[in-house]
PDB file of N, CA, C and O in Angstrom:
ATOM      1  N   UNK A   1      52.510  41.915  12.646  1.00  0.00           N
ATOM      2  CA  UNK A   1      52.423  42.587  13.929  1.00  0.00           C
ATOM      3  C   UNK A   1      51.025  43.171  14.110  1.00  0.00           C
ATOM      4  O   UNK A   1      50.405  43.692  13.183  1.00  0.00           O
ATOM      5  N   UNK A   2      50.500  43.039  15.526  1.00  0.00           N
ATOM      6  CA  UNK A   2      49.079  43.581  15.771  1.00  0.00           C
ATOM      7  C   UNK A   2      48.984  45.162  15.996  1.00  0.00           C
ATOM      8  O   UNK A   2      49.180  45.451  17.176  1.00  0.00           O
ATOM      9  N   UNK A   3      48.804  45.956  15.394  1.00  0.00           N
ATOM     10  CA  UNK A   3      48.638  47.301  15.748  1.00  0.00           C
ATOM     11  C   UNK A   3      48.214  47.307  17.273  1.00  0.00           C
ATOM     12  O   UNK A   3      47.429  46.574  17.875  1.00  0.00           O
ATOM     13  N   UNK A   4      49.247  48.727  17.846  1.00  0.00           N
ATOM     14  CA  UNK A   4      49.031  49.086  18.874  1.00  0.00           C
ATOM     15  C   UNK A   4      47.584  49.407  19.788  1.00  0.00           C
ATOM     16  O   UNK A   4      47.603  49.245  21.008  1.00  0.00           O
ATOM     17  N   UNK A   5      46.954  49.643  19.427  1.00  0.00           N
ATOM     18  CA  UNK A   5      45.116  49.870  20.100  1.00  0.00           C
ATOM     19  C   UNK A   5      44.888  48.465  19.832  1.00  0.00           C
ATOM     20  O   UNK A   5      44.252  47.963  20.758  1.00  0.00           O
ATOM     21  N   UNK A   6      45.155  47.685  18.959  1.00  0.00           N
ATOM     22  CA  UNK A   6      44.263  45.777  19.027  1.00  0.00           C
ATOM     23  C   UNK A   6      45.060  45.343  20.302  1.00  0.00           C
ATOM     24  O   UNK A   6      44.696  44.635  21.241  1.00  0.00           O
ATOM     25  N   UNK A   7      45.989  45.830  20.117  1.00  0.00           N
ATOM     26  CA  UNK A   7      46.561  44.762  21.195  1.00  0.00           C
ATOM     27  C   UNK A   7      46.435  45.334  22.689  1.00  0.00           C
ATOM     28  O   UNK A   7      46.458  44.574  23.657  1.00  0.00           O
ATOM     29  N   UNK A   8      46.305  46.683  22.808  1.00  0.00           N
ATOM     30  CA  UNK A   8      45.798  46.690  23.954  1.00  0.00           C
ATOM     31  C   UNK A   8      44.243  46.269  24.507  1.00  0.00           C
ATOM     32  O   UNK A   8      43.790  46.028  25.626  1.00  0.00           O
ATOM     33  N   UNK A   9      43.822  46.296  23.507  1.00  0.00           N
ATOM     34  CA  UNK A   9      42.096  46.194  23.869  1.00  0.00           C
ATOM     35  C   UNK A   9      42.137  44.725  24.164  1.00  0.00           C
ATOM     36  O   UNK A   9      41.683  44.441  25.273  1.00  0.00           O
ATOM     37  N   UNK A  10      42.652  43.535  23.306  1.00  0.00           N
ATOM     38  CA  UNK A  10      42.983  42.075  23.502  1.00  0.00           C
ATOM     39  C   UNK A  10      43.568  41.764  24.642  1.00  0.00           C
ATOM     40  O   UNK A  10      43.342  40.727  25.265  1.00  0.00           O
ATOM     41  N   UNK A  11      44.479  42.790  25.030  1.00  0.00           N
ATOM     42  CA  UNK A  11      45.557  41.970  26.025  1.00  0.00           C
ATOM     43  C   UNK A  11      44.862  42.360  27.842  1.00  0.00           C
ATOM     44  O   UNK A  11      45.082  41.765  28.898  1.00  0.00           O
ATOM     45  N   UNK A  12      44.033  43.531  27.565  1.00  0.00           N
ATOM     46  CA  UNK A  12      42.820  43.902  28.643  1.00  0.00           C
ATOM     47  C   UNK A  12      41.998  42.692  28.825  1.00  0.00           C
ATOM     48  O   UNK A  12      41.946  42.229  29.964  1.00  0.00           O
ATOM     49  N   UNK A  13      41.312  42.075  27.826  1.00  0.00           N
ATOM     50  CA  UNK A  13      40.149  41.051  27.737  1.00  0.00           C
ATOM     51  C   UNK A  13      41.361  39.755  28.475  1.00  0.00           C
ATOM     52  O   UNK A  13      41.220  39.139  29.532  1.00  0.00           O
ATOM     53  N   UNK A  14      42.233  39.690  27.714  1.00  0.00           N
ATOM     54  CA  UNK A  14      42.998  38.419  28.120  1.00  0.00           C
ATOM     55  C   UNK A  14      43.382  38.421  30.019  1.00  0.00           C
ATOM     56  O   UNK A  14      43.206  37.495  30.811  1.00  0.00           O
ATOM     57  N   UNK A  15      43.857  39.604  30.246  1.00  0.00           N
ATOM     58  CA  UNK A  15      43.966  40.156  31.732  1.00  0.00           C
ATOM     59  C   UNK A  15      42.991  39.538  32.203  1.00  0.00           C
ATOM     60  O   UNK A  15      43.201  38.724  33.102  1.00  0.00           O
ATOM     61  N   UNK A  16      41.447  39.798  31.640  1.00  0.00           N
ATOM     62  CA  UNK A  16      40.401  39.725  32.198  1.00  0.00           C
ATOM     63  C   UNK A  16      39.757  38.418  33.124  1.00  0.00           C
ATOM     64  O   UNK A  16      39.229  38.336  34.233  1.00  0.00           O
ATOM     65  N   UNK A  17      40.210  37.158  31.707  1.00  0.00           N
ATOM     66  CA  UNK A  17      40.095  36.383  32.104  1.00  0.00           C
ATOM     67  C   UNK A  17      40.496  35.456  33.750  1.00  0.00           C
ATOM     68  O   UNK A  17      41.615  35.233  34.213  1.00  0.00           O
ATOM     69  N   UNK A  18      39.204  35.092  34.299  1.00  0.00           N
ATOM     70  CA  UNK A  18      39.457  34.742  35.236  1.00  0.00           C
ATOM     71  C   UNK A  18      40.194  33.521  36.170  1.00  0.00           C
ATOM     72  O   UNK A  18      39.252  32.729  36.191  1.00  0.00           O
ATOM     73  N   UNK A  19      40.918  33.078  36.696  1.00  0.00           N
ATOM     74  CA  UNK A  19      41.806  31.931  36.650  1.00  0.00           C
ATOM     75  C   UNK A  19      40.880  30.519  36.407  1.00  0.00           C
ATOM     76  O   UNK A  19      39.769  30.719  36.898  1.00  0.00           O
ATOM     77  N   UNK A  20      40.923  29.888  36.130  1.00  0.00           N
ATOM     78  CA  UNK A  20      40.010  28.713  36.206  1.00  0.00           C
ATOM     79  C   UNK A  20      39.394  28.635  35.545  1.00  0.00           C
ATOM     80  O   UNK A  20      38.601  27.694  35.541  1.00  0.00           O
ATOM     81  N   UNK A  21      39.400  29.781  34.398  1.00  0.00           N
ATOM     82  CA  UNK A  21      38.625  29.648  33.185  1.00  0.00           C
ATOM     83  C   UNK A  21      38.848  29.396  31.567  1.00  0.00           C
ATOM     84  O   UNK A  21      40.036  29.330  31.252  1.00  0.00           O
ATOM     85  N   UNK A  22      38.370  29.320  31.027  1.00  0.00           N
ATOM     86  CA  UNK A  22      39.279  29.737  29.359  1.00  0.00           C
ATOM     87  C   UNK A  22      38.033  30.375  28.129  1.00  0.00           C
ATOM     88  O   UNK A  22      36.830  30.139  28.017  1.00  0.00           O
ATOM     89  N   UNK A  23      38.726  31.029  27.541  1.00  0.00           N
ATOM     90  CA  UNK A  23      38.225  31.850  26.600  1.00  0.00           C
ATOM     91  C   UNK A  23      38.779  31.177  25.141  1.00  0.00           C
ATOM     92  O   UNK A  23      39.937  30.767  25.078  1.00  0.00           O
ATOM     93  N   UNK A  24      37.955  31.103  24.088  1.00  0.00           N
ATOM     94  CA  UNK A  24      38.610  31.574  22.916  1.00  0.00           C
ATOM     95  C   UNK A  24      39.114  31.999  22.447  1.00  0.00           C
ATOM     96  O   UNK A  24      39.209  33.102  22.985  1.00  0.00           O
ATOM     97  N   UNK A  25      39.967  31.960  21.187  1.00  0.00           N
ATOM     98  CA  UNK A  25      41.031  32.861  20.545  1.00  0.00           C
ATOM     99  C   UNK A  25      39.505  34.322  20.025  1.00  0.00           C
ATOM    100  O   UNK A  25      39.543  35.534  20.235  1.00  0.00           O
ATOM    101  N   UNK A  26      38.412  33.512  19.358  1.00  0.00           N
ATOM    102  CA  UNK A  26      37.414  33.920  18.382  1.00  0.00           C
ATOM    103  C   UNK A  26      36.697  35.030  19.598  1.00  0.00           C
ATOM    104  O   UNK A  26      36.306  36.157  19.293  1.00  0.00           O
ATOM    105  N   UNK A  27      36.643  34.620  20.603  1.00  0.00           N
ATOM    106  CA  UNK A  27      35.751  34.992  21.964  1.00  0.00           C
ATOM    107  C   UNK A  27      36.576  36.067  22.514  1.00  0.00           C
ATOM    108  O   UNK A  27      35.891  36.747  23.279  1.00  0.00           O
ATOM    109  N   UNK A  28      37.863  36.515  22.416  1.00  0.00           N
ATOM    110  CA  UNK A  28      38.946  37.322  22.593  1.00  0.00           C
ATOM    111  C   UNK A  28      38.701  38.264  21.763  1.00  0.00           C
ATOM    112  O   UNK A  28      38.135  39.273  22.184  1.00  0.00           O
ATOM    113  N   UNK A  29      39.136  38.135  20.140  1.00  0.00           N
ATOM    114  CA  UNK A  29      38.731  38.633  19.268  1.00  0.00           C
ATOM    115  C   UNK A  29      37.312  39.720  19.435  1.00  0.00           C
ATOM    116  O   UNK A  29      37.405  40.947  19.404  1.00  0.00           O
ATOM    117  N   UNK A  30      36.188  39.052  19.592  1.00  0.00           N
ATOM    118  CA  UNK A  30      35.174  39.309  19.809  1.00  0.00           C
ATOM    119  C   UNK A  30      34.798  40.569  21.195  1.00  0.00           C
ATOM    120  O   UNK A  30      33.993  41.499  21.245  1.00  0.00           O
ATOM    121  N   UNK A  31      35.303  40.304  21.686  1.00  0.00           N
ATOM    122  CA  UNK A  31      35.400  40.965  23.114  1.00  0.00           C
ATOM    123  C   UNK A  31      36.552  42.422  22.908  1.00  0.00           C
ATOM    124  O   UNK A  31      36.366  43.477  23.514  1.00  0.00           O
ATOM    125  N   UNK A  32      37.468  42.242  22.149  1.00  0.00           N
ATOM    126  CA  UNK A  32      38.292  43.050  22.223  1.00  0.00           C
ATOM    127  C   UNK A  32      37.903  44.018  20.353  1.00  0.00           C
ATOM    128  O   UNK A  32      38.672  44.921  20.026  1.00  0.00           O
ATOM    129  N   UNK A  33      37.037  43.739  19.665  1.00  0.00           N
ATOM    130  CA  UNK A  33      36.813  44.260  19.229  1.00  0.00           C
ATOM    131  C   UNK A  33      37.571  44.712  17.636  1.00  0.00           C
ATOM    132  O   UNK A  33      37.761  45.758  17.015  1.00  0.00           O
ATOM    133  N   UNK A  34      37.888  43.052  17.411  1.00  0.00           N
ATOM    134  CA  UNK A  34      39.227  42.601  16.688  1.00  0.00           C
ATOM    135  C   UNK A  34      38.111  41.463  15.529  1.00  0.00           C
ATOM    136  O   UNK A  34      37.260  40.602  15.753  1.00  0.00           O
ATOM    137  N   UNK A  35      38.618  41.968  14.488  1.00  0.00           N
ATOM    138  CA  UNK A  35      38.316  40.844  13.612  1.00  0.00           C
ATOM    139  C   UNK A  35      37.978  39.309  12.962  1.00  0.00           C
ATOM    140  O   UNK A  35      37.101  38.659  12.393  1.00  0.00           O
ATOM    141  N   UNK A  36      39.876  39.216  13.691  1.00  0.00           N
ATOM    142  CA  UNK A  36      40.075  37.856  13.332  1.00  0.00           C
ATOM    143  C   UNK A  36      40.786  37.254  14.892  1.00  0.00           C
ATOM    144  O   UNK A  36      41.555  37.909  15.595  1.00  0.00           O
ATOM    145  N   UNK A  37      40.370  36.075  15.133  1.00  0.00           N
ATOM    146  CA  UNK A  37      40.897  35.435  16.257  1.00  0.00           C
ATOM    147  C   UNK A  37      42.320  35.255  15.350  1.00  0.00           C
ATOM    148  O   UNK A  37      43.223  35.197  16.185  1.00  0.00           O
ATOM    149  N   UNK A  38      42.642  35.192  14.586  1.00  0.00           N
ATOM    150  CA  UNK A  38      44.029  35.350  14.075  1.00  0.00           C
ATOM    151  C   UNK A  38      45.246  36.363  14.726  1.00  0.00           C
ATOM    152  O   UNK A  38      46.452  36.358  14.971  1.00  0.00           O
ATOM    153  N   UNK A  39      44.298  37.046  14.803  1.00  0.00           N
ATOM    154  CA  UNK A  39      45.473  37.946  15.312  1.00  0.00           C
ATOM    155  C   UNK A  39      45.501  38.496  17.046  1.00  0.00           C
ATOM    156  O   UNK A  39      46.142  39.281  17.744  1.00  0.00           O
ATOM    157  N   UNK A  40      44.365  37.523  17.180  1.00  0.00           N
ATOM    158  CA  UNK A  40      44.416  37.054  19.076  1.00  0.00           C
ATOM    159  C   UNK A  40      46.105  36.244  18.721  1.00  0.00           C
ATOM    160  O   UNK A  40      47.273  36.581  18.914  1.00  0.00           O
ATOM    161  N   UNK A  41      45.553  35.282  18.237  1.00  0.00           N
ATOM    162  CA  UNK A  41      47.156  34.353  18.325  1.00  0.00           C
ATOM    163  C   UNK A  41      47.924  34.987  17.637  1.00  0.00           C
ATOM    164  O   UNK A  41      47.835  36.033  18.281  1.00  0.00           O
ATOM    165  N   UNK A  42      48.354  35.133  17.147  1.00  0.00           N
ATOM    166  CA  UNK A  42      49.304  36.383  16.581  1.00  0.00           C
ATOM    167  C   UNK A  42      50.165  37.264  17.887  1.00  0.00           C
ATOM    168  O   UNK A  42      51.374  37.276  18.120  1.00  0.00           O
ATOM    169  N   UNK A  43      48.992  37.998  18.636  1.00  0.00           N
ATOM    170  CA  UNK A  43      49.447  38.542  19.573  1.00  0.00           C
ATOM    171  C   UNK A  43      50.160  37.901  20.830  1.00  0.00           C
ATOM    172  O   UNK A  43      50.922  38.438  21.634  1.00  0.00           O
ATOM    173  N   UNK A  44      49.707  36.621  20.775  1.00  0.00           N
ATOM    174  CA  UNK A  44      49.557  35.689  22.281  1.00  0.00           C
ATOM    175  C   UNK A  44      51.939  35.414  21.741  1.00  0.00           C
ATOM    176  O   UNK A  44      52.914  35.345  22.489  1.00  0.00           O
ATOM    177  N   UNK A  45      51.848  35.368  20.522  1.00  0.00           N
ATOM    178  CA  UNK A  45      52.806  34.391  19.553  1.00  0.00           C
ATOM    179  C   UNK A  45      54.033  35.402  19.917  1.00  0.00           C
ATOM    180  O   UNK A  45      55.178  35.059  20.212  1.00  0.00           O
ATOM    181  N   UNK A  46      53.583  36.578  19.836  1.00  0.00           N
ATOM    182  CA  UNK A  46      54.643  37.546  19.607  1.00  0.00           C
ATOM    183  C   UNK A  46      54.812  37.946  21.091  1.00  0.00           C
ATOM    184  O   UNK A  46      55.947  37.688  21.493  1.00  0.00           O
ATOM    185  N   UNK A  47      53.904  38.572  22.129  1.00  0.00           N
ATOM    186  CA  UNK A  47      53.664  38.962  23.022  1.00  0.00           C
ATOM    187  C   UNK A  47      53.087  38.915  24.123  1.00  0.00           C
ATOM    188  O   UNK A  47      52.763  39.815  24.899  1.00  0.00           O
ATOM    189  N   UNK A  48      52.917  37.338  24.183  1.00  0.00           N
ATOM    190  CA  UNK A  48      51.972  36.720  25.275  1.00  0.00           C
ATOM    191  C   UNK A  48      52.686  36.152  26.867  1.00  0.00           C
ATOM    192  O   UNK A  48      51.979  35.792  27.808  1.00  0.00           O
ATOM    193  N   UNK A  49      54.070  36.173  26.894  1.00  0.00           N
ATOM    194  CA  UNK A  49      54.493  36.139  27.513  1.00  0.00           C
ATOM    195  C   UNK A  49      54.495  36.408  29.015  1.00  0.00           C
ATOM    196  O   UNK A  49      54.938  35.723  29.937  1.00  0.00           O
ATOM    197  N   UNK A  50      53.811  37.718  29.010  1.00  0.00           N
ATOM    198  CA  UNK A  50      53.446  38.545  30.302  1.00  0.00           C
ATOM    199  C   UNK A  50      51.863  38.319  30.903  1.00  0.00           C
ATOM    200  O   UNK A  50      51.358  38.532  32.006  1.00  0.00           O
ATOM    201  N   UNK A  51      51.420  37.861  29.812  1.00  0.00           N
ATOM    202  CA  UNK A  51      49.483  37.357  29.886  1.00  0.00           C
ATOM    203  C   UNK A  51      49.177  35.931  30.417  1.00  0.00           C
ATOM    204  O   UNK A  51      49.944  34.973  30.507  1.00  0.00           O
ATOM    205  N   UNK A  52      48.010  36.018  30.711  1.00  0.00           N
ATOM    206  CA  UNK A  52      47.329  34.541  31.070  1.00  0.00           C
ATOM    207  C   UNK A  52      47.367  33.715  29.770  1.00  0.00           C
ATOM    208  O   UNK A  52      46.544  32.799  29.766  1.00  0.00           O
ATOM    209  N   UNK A  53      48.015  33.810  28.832  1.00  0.00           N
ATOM    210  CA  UNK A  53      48.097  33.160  27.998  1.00  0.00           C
ATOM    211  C   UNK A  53      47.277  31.488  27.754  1.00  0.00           C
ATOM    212  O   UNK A  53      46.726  31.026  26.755  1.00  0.00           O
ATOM    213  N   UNK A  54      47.472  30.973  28.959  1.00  0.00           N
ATOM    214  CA  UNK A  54      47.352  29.590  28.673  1.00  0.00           C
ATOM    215  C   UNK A  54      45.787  29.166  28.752  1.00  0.00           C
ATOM    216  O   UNK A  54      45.411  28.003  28.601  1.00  0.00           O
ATOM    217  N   UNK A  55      44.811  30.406  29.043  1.00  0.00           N
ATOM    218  CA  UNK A  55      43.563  30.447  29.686  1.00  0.00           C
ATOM    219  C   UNK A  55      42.657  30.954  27.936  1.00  0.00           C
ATOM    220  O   UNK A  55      41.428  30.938  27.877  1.00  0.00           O
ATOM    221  N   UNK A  56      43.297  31.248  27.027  1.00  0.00           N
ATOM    222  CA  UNK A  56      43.216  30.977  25.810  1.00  0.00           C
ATOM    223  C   UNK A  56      43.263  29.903  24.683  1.00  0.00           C
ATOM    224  O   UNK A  56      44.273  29.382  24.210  1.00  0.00           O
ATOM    225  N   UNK A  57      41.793  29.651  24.305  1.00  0.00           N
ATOM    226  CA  UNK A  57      42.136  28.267  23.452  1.00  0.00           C
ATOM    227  C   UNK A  57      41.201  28.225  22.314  1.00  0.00           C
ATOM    228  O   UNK A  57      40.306  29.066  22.225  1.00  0.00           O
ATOM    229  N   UNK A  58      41.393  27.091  21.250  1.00  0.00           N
ATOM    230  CA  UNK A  58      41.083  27.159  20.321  1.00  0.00           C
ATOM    231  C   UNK A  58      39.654  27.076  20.673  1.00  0.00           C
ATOM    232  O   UNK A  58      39.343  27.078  21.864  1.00  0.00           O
ATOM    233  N   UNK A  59      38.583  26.989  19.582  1.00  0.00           N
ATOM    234  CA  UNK A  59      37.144  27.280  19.256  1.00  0.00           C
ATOM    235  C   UNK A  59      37.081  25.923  19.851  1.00  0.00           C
ATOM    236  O   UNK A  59      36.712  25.813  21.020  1.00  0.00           O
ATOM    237  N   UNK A  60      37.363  25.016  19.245  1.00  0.00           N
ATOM    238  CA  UNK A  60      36.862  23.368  19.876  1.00  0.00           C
ATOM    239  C   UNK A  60      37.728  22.667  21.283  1.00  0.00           C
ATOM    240  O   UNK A  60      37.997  21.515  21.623  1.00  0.00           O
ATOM    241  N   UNK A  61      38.006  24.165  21.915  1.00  0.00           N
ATOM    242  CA  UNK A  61      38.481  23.279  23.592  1.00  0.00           C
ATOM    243  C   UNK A  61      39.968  22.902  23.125  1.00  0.00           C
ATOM    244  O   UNK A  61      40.547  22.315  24.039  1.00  0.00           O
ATOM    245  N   UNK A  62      40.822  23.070  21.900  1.00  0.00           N
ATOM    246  CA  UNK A  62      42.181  22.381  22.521  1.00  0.00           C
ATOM    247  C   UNK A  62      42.997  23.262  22.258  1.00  0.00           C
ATOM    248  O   UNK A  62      42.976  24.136  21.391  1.00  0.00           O
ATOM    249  N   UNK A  63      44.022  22.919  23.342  1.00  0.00           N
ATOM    250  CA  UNK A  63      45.398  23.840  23.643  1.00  0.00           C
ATOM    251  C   UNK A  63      45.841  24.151  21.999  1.00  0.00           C
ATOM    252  O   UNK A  63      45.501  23.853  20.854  1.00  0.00           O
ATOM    253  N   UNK A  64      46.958  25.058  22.826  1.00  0.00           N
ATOM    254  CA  UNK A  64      47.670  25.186  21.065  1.00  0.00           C
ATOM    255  C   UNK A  64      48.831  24.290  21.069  1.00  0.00           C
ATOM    256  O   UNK A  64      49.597  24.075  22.009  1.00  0.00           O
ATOM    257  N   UNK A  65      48.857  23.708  19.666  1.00  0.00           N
ATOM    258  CA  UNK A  65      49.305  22.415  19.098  1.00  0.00           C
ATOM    259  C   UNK A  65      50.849  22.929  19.609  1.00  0.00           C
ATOM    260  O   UNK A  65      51.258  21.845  20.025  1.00  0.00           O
ATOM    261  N   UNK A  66      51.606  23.572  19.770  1.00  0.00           N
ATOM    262  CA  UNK A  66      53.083  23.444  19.973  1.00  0.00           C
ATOM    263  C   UNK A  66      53.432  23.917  21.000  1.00  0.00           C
ATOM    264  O   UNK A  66      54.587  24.308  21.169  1.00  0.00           O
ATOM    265  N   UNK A  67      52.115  24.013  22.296  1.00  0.00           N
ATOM    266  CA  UNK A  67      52.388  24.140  23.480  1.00  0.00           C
ATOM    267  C   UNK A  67      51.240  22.992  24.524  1.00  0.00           C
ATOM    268  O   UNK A  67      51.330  22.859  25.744  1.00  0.00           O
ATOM    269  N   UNK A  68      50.514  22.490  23.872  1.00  0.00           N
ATOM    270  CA  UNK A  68      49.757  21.347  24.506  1.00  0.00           C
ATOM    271  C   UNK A  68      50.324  21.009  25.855  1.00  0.00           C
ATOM    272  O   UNK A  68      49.549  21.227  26.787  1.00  0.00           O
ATOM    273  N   UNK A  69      51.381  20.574  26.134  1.00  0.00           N
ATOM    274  CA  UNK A  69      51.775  19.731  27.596  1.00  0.00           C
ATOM    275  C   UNK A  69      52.041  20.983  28.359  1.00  0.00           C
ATOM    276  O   UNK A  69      51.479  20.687  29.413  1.00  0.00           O
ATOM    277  N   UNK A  70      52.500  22.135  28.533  1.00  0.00           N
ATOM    278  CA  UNK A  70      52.777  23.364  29.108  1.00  0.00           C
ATOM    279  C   UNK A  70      51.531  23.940  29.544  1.00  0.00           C
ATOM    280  O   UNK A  70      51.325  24.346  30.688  1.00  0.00           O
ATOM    281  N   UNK A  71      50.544  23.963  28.404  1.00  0.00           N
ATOM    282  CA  UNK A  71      49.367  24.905  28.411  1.00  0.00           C
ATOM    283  C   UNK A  71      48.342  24.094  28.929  1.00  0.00           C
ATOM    284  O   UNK A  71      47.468  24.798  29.435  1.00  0.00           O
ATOM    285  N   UNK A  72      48.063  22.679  29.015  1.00  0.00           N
ATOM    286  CA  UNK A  72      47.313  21.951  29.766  1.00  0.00           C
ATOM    287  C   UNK A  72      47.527  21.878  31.441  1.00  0.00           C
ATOM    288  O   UNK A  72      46.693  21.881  32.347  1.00  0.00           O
ATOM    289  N   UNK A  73      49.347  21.794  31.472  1.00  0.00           N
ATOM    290  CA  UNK A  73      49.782  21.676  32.982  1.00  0.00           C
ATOM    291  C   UNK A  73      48.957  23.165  33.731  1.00  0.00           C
ATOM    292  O   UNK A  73      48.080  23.157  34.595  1.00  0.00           O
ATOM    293  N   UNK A  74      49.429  24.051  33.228  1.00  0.00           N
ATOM    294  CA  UNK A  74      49.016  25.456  33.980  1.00  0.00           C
ATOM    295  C   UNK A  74      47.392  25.413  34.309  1.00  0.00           C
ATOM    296  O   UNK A  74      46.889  25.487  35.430  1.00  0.00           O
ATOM    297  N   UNK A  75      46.579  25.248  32.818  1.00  0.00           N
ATOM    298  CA  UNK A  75      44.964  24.728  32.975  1.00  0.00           C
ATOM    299  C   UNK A  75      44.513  24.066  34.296  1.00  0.00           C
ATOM    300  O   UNK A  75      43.580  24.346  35.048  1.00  0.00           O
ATOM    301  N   UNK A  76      45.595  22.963  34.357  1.00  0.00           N
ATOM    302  CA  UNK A  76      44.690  21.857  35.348  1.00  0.00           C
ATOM    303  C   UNK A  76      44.940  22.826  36.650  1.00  0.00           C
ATOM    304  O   UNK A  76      44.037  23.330  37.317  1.00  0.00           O
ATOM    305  N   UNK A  77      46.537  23.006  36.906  1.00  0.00           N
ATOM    306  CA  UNK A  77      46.808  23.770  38.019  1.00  0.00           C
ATOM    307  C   UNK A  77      45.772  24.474  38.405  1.00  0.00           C
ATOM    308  O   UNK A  77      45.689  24.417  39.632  1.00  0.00           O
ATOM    309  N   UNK A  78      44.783  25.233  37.845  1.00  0.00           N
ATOM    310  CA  UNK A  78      43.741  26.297  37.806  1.00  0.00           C
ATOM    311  C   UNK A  78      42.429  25.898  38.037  1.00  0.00           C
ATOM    312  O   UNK A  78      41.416  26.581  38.182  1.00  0.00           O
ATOM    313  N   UNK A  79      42.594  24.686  38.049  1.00  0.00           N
ATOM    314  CA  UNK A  79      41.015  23.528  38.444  1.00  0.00           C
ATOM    315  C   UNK A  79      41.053  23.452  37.085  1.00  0.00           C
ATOM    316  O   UNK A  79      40.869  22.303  37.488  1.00  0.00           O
ATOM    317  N   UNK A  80      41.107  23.478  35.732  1.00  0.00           N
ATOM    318  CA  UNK A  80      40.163  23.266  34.484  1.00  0.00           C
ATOM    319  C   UNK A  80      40.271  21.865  33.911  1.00  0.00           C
ATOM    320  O   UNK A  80      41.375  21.594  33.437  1.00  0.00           O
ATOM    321  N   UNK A  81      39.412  20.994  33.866  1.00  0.00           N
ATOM    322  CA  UNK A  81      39.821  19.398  33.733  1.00  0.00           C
ATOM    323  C   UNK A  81      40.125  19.337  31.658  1.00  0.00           C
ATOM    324  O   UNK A  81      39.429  19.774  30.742  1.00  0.00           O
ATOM    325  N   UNK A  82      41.158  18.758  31.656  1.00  0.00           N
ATOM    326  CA  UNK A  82      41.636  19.036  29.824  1.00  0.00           C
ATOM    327  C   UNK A  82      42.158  17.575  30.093  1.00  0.00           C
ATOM    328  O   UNK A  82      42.918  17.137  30.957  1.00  0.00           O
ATOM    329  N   UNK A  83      41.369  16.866  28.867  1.00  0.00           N
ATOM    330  CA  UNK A  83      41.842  15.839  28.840  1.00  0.00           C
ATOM    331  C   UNK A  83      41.769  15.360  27.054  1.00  0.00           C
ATOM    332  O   UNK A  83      40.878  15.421  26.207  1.00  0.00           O
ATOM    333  N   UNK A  84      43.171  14.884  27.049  1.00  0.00           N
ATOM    334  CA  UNK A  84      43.941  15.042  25.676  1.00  0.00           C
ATOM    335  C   UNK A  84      44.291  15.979  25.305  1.00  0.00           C
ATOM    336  O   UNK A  84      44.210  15.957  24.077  1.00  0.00           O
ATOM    337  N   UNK A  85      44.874  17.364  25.840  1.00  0.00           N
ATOM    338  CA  UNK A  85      44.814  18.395  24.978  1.00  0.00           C
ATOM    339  C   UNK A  85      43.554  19.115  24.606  1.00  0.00           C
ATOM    340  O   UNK A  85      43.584  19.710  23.528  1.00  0.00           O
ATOM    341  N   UNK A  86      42.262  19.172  25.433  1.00  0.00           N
ATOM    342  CA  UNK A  86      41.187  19.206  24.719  1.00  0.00           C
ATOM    343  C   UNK A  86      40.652  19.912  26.380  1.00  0.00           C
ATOM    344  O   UNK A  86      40.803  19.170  27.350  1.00  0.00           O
ATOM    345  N   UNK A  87      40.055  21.312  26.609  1.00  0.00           N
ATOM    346  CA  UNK A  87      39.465  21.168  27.890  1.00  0.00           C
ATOM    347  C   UNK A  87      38.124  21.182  27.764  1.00  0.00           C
ATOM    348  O   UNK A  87      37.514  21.697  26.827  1.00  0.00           O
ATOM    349  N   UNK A  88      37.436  20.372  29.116  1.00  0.00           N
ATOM    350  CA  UNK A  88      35.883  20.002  29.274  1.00  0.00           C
ATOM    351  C   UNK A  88      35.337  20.992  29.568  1.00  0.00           C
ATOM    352  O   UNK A  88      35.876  21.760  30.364  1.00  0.00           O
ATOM    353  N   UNK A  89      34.464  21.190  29.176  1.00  0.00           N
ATOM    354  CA  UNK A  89      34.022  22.639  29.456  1.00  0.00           C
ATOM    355  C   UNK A  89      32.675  22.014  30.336  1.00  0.00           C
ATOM    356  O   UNK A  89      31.867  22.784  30.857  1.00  0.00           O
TER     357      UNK A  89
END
């Protein structure tokens, strides 16, 4: 579980993000003042539900592996072109 202050400071940055865009797990992390992009996903895993969740992605552009077809659909919806699981930046 992410301690209470990480996860608010993360789930602010994640808010932040603007539609049509995507951020890193590491770039989240970074922004929110968090260690490990580990426990970006961690948080997204347990509690991401209510967040832009899908505007979050790995370091090399691709969705997360056990939500790929969900998390790409919402992407494109948003203008972001992802092709394979992978978005173009």
């Amino acid at each position: 579980m992410v301690d209470p202050d990480t996860a608010d400071r993360a789930r602010a940055v994640i808010n932040s993000i603007p539609p049509g865009s995507v951020v890193s797990y590491g770039e989240v992390a970074a922004r929110a003042g968090v260690r490990s992009a580990r426990q970006i996903g961690r948080l997204l895993a347990e509690d991401g539900q209510d967040l832009p969740w899908h505007r979050v992605v790995r370091a090399d552009g691709r969705c997360a592996e056990h939500l790929v077809a969900e998390q790409s659909a919402r992407l494109r919806a948003e203008g972001v072109t992802v092709v394979d699981g992978r978005v173009r930046r």
